[in-house]
Predicted model as a PDB file, atoms N, CA, C, CB and O in Angstrom, pLDDT in the B-factor column:
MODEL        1                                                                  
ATOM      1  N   UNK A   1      13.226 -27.797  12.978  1.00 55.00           N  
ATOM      2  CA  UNK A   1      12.044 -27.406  12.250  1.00 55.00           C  
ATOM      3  C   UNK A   1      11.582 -28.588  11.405  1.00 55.00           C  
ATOM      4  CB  UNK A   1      12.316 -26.159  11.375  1.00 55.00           C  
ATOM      5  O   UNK A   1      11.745 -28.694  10.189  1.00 55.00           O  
ATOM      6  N   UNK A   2      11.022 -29.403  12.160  1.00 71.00           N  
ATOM      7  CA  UNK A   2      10.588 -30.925  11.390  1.00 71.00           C  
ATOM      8  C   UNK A   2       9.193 -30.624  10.496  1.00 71.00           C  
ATOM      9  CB  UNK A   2      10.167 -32.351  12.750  1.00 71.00           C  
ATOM     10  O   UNK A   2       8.728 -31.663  10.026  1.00 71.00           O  
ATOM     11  N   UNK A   3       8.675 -29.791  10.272  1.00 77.00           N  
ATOM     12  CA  UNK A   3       7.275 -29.216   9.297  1.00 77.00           C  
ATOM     13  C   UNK A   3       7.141 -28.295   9.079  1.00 77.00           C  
ATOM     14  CB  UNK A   3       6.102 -29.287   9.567  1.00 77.00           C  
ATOM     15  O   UNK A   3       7.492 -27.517   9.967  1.00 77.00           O  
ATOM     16  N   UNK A   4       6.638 -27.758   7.975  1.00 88.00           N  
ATOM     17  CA  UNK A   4       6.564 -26.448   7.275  1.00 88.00           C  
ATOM     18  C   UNK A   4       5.306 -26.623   6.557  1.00 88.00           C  
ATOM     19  CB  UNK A   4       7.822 -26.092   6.297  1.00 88.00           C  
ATOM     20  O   UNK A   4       5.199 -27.539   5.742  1.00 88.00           O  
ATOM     21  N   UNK A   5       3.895 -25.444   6.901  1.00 92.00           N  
ATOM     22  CA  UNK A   5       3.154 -25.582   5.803  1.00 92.00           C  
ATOM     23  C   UNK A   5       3.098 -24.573   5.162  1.00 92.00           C  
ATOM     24  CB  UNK A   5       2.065 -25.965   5.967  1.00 92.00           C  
ATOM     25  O   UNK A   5       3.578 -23.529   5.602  1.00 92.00           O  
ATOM     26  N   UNK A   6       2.378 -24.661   3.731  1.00 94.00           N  
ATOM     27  CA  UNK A   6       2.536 -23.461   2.554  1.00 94.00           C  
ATOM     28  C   UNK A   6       1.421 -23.321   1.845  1.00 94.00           C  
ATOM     29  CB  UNK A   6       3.628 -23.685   1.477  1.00 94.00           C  
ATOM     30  O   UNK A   6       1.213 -24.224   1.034  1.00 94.00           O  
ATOM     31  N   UNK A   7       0.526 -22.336   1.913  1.00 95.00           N  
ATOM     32  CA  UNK A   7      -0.815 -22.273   1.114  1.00 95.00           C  
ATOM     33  C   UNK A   7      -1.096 -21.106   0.302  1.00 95.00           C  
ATOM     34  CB  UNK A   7      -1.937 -22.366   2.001  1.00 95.00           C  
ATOM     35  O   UNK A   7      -0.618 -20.000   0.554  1.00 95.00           O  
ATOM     36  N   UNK A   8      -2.093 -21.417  -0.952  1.00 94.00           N  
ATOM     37  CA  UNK A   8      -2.141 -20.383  -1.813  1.00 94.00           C  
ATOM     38  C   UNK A   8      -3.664 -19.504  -1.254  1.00 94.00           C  
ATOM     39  CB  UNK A   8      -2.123 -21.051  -3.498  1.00 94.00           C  
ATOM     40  O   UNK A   8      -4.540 -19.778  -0.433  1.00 94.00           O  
ATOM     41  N   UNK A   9      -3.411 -18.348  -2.183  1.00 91.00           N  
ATOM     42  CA  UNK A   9      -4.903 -17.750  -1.791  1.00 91.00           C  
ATOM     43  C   UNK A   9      -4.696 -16.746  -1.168  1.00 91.00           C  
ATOM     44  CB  UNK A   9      -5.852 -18.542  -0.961  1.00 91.00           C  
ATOM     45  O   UNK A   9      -3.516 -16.404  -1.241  1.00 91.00           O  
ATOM     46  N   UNK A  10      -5.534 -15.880  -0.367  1.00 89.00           N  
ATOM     47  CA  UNK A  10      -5.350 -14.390  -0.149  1.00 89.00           C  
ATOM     48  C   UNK A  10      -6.033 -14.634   1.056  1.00 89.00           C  
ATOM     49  CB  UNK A  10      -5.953 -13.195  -1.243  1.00 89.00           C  
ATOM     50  O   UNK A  10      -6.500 -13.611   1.556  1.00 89.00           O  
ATOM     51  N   UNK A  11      -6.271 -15.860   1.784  1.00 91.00           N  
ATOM     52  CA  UNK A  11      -6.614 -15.999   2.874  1.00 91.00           C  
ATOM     53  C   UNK A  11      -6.441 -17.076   3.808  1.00 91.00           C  
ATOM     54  CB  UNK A  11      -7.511 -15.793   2.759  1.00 91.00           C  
ATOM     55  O   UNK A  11      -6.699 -18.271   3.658  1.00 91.00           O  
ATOM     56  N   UNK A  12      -5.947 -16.444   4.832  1.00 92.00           N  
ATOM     57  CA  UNK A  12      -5.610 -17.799   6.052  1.00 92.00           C  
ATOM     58  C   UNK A  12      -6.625 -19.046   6.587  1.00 92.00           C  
ATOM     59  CB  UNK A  12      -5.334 -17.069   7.502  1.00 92.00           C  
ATOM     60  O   UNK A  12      -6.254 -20.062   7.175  1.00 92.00           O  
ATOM     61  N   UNK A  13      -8.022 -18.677   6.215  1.00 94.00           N  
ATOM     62  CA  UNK A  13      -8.658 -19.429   7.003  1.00 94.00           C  
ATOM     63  C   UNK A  13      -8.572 -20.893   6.618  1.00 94.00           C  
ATOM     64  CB  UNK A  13      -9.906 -18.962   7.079  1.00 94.00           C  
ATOM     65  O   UNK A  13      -8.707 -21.583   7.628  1.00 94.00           O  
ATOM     66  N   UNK A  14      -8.378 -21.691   5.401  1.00 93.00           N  
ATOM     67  CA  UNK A  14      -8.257 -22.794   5.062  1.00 93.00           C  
ATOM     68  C   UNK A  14      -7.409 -23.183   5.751  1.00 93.00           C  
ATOM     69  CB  UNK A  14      -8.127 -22.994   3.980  1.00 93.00           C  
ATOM     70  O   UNK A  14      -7.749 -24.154   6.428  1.00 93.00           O  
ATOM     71  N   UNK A  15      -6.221 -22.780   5.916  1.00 93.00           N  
ATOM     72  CA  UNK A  15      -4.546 -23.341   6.217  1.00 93.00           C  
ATOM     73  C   UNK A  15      -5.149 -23.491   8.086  1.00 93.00           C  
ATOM     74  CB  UNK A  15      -2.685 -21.648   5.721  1.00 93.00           C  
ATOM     75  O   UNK A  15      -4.920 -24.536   8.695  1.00 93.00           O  
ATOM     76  N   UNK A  16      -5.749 -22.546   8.632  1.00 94.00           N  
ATOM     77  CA  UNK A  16      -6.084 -22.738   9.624  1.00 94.00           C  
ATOM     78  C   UNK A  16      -7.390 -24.064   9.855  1.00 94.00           C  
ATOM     79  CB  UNK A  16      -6.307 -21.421   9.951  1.00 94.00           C  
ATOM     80  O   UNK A  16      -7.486 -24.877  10.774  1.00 94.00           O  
ATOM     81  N   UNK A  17      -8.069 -23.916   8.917  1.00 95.00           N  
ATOM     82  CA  UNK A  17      -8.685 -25.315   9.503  1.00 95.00           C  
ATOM     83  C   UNK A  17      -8.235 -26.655   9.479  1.00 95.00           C  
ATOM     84  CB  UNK A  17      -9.755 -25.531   9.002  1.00 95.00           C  
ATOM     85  O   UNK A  17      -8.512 -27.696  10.075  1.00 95.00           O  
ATOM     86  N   UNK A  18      -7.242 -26.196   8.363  1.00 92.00           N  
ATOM     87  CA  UNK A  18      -6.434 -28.017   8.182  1.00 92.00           C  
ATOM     88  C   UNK A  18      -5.214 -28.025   9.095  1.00 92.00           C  
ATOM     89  CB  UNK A  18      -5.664 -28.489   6.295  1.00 92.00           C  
ATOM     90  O   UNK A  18      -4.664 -29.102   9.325  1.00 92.00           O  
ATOM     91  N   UNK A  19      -4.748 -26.875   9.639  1.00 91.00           N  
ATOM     92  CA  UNK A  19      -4.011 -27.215  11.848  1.00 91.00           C  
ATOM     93  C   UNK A  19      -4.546 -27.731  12.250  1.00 91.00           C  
ATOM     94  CB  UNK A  19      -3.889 -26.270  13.212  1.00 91.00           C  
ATOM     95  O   UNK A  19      -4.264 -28.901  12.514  1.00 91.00           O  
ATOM     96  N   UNK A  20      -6.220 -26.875  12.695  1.00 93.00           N  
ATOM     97  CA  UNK A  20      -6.884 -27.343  13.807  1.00 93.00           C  
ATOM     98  C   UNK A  20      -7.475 -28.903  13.479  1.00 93.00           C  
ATOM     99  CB  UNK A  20      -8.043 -26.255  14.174  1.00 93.00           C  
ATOM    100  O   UNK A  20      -7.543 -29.642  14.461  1.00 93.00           O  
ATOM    101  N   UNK A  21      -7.756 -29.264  12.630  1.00 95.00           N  
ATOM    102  CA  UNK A  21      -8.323 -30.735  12.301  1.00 95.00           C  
ATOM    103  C   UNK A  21      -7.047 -31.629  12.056  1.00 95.00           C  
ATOM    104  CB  UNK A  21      -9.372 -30.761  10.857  1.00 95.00           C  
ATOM    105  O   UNK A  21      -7.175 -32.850  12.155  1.00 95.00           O  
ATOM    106  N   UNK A  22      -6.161 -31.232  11.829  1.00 90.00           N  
ATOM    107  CA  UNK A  22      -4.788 -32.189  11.534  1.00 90.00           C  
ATOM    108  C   UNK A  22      -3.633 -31.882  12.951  1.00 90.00           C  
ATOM    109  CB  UNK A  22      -3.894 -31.565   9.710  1.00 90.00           C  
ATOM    110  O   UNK A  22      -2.503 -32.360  12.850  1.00 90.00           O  
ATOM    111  N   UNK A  23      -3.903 -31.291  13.885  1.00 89.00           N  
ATOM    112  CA  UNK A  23      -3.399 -30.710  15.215  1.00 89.00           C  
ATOM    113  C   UNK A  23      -2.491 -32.182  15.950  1.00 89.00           C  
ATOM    114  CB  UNK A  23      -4.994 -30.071  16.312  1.00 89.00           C  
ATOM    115  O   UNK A  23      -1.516 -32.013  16.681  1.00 89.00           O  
ATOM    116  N   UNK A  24      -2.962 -33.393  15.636  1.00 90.00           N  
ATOM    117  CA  UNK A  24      -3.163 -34.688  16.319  1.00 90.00           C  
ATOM    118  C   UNK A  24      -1.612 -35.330  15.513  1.00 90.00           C  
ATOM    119  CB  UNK A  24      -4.979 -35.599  15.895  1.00 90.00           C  
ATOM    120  O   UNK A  24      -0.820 -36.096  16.064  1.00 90.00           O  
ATOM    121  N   UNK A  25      -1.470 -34.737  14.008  1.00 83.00           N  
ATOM    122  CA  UNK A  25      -0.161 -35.141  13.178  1.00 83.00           C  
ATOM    123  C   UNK A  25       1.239 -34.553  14.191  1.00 83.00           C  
ATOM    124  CB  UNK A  25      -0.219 -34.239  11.380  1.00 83.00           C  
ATOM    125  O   UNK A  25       2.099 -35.368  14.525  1.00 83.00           O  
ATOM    126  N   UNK A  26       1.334 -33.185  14.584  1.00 79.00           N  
ATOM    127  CA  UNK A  26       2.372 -32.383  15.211  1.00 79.00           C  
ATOM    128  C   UNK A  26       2.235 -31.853  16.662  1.00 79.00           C  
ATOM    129  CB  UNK A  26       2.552 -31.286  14.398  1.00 79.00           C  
ATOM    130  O   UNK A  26       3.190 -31.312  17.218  1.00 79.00           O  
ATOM    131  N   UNK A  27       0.969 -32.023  17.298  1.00 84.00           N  
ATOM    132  CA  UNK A  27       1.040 -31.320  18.426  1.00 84.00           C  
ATOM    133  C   UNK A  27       2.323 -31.711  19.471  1.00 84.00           C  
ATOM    134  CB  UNK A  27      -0.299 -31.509  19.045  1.00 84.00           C  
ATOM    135  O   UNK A  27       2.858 -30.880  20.205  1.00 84.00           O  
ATOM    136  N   UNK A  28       2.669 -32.996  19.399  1.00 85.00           N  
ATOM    137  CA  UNK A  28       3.337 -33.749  20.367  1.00 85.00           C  
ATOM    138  C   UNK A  28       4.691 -33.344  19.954  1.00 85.00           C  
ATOM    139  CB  UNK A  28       3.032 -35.321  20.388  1.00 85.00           C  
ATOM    140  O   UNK A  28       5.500 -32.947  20.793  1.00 85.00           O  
ATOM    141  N   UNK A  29       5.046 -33.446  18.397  1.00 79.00           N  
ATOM    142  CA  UNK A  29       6.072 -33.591  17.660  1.00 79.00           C  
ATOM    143  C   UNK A  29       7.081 -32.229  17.751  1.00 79.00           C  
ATOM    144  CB  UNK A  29       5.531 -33.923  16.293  1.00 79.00           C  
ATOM    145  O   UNK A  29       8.288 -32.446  17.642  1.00 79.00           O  
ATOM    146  N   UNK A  30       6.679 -31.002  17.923  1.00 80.00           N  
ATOM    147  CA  UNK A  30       7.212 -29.506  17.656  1.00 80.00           C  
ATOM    148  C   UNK A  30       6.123 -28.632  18.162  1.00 80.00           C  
ATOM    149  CB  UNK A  30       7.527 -29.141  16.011  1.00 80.00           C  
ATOM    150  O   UNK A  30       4.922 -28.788  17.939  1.00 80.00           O  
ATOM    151  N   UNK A  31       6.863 -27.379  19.105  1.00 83.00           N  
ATOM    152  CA  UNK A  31       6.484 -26.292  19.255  1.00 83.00           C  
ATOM    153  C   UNK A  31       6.607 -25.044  18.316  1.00 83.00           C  
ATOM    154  CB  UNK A  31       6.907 -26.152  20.201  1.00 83.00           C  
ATOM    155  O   UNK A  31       6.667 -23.908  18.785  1.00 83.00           O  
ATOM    156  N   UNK A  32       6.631 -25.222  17.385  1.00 85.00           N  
ATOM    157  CA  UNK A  32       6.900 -24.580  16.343  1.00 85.00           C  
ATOM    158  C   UNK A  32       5.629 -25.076  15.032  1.00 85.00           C  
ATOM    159  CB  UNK A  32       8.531 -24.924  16.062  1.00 85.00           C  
ATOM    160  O   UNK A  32       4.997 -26.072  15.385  1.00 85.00           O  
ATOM    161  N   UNK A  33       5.351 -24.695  14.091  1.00 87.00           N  
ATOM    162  CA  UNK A  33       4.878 -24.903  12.877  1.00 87.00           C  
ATOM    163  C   UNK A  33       4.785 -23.616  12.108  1.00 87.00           C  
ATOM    164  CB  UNK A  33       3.655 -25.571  12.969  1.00 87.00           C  
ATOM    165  O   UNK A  33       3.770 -22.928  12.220  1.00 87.00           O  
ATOM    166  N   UNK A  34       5.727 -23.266  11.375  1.00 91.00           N  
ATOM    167  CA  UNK A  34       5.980 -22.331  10.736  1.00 91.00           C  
ATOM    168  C   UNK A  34       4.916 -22.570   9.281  1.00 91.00           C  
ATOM    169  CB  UNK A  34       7.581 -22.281  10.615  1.00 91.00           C  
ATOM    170  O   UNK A  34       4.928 -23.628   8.652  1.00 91.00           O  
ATOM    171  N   UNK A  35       3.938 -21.261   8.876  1.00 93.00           N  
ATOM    172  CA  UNK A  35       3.044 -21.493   8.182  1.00 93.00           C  
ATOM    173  C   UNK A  35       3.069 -20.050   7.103  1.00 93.00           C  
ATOM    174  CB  UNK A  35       1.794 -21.833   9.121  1.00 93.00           C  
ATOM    175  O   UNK A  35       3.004 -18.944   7.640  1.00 93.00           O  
ATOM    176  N   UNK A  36       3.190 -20.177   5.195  1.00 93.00           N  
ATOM    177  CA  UNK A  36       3.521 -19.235   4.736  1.00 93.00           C  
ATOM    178  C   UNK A  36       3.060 -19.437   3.584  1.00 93.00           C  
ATOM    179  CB  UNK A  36       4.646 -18.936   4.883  1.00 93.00           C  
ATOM    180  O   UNK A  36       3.125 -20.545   3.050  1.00 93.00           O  
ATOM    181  N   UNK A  37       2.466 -18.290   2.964  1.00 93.00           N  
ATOM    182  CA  UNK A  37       2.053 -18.420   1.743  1.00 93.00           C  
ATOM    183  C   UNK A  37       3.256 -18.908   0.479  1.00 93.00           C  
ATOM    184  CB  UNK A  37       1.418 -17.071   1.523  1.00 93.00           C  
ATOM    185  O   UNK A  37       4.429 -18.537   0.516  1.00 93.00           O  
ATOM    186  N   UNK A  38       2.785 -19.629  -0.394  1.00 91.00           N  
ATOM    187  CA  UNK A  38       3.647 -20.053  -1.513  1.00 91.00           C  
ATOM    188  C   UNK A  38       4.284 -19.019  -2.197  1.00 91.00           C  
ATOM    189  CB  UNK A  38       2.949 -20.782  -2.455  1.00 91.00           C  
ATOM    190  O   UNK A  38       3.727 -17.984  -1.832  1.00 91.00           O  
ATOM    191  N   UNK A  39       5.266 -18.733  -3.094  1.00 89.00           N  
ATOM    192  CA  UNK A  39       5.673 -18.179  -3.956  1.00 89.00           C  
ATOM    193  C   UNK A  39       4.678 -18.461  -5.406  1.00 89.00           C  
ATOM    194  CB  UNK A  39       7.052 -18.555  -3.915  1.00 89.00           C  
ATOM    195  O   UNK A  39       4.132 -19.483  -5.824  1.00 89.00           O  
ATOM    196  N   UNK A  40       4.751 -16.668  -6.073  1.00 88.00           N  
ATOM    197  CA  UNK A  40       4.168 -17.073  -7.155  1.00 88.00           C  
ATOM    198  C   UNK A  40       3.995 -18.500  -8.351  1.00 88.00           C  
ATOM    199  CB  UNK A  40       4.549 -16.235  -7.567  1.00 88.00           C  
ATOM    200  O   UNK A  40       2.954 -18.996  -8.782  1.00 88.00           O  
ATOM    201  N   UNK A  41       5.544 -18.905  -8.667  1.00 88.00           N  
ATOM    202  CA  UNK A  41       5.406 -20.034  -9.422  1.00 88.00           C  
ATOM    203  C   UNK A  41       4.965 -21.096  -8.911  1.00 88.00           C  
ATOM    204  CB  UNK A  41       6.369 -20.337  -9.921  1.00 88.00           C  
ATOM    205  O   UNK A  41       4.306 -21.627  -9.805  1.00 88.00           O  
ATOM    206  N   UNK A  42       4.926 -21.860  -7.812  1.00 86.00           N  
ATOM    207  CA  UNK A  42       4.052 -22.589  -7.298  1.00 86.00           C  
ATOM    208  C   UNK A  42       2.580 -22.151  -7.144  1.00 86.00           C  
ATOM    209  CB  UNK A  42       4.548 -22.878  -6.240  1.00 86.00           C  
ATOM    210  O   UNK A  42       1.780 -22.880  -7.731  1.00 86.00           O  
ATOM    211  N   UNK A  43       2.175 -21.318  -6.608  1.00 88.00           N  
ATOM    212  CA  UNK A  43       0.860 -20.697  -6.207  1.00 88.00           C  
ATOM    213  C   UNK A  43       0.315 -21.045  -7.502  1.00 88.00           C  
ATOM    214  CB  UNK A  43       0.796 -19.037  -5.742  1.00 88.00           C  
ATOM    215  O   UNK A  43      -0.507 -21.961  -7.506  1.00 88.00           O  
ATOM    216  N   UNK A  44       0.705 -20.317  -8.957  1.00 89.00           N  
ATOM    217  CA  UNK A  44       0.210 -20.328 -10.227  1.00 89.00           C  
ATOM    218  C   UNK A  44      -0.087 -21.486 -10.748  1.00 89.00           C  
ATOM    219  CB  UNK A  44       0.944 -19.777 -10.999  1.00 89.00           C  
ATOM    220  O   UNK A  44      -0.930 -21.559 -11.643  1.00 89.00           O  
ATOM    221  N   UNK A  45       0.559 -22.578 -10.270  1.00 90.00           N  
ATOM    222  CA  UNK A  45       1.011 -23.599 -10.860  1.00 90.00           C  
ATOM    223  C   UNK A  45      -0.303 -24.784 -10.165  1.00 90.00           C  
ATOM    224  CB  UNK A  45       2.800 -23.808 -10.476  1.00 90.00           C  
ATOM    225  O   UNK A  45      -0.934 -25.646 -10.777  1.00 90.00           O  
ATOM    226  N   UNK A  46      -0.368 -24.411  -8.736  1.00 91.00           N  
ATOM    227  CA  UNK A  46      -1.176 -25.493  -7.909  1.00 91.00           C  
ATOM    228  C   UNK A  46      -2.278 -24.661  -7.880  1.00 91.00           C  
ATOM    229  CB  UNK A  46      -0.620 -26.040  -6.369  1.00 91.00           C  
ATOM    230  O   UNK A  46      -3.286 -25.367  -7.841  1.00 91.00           O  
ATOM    231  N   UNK A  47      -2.518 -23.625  -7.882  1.00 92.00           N  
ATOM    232  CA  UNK A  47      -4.381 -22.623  -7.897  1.00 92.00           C  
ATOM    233  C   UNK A  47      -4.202 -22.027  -6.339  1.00 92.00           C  
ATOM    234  CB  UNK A  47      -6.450 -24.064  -7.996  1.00 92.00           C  
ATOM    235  O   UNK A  47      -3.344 -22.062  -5.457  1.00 92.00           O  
ATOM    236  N   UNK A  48      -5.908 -21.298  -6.599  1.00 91.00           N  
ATOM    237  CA  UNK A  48      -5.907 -20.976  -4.845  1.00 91.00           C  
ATOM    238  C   UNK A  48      -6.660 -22.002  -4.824  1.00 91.00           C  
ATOM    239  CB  UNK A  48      -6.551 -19.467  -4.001  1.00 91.00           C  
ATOM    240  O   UNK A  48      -7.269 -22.741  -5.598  1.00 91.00           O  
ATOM    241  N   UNK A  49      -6.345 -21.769  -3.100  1.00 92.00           N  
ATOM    242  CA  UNK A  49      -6.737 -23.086  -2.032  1.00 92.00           C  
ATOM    243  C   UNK A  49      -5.925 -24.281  -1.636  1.00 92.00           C  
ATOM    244  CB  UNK A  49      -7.838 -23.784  -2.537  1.00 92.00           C  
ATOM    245  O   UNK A  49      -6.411 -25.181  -0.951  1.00 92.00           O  
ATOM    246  N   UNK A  50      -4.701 -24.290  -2.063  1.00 94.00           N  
ATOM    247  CA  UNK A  50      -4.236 -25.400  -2.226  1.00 94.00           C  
ATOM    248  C   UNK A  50      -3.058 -25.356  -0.575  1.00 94.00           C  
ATOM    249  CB  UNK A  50      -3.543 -25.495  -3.985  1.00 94.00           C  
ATOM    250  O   UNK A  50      -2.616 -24.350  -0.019  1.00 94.00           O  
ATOM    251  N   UNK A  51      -2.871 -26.684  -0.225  1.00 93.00           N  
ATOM    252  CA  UNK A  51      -1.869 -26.919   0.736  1.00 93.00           C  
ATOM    253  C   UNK A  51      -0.791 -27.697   0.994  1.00 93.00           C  
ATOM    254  CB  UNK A  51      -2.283 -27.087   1.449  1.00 93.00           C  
ATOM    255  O   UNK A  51      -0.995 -28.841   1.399  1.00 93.00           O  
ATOM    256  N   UNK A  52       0.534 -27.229   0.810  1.00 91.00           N  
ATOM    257  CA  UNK A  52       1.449 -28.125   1.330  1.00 91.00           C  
ATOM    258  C   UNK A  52       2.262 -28.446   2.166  1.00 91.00           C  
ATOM    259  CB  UNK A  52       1.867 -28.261   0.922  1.00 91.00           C  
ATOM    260  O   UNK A  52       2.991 -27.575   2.641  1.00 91.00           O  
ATOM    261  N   UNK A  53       2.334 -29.347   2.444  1.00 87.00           N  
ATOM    262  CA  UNK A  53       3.089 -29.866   3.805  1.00 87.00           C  
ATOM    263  C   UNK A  53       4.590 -30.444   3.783  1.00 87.00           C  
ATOM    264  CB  UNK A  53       2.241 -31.049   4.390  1.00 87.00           C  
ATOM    265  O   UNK A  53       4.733 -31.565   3.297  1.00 87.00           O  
ATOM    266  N   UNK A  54       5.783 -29.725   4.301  1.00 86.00           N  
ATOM    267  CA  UNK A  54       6.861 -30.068   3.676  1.00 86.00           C  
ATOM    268  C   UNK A  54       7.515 -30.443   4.806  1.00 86.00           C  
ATOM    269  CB  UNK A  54       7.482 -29.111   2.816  1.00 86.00           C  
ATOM    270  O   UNK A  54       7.393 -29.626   5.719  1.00 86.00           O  
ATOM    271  N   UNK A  55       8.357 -31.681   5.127  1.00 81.00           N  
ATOM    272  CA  UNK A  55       8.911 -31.711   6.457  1.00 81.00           C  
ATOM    273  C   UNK A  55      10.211 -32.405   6.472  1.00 81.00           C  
ATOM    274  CB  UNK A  55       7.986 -32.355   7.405  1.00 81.00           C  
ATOM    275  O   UNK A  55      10.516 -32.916   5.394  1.00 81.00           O  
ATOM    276  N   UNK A  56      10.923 -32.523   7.295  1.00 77.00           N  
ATOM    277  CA  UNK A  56      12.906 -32.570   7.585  1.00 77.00           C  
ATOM    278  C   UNK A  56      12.313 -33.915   8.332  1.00 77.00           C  
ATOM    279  CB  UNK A  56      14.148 -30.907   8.915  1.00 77.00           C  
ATOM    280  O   UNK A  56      11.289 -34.157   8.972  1.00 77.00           O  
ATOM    281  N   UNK A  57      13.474 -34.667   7.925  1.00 78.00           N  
ATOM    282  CA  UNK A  57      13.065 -36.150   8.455  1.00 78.00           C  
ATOM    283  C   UNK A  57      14.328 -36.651   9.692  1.00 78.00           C  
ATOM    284  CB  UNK A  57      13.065 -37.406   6.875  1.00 78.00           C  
ATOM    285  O   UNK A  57      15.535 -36.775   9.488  1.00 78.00           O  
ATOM    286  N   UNK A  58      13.730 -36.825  10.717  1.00 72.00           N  
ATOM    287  CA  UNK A  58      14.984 -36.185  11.934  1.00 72.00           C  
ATOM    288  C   UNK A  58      15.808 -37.578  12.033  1.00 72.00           C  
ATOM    289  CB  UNK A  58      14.226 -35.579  13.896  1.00 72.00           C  
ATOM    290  O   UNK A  58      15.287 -38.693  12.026  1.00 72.00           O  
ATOM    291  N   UNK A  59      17.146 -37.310  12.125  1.00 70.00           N  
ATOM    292  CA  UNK A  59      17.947 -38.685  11.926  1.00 70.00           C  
ATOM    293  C   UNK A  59      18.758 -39.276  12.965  1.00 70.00           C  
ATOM    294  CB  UNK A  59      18.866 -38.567  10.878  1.00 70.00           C  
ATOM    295  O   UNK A  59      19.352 -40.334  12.759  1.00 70.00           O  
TER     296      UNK A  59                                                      
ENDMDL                                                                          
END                                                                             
C-alpha cells in the first residue's frame, strides 16, 4: 500500500478530481489507492476541502 489519500468535508467530489487530474502520479505505481475521510482532529485543524497524500516508501 505505497499511497493513501485523506480529505476533509462532507463530500467526495474534490478528492475525486485531484485522482483524476493527478492519475499520471500512481496509475502505473499500484492497483490500489485507498481514499478516506480525515479524523476529526485533523479535519478541525486543516478546514474543509483540504487533501492529503500520505505514502510508504518501498525499500
Amino acid at each position: 500500500m505505497p499511497y493513501f489519500l485523506g480529505y476533509t468535508g462532507l463530500s467526495r467530489d474534490l478528492i475525486q478530481k485531484y485522482i483524476e487530474d493527478n492519475s499520471a502520479l500512481w496509475e502505473n505505481e499500484t492497483d490500489y489507492l485507498p481514499v478516506d475521510s480525515v479524523g476529526g482532529t485533523i479535519g478541525t485543524y486543516a478546514g474543509p476541502g483540504a487533501i492529503g497524500v500520505a505514502f510508504v516508501a518501498k525499500e
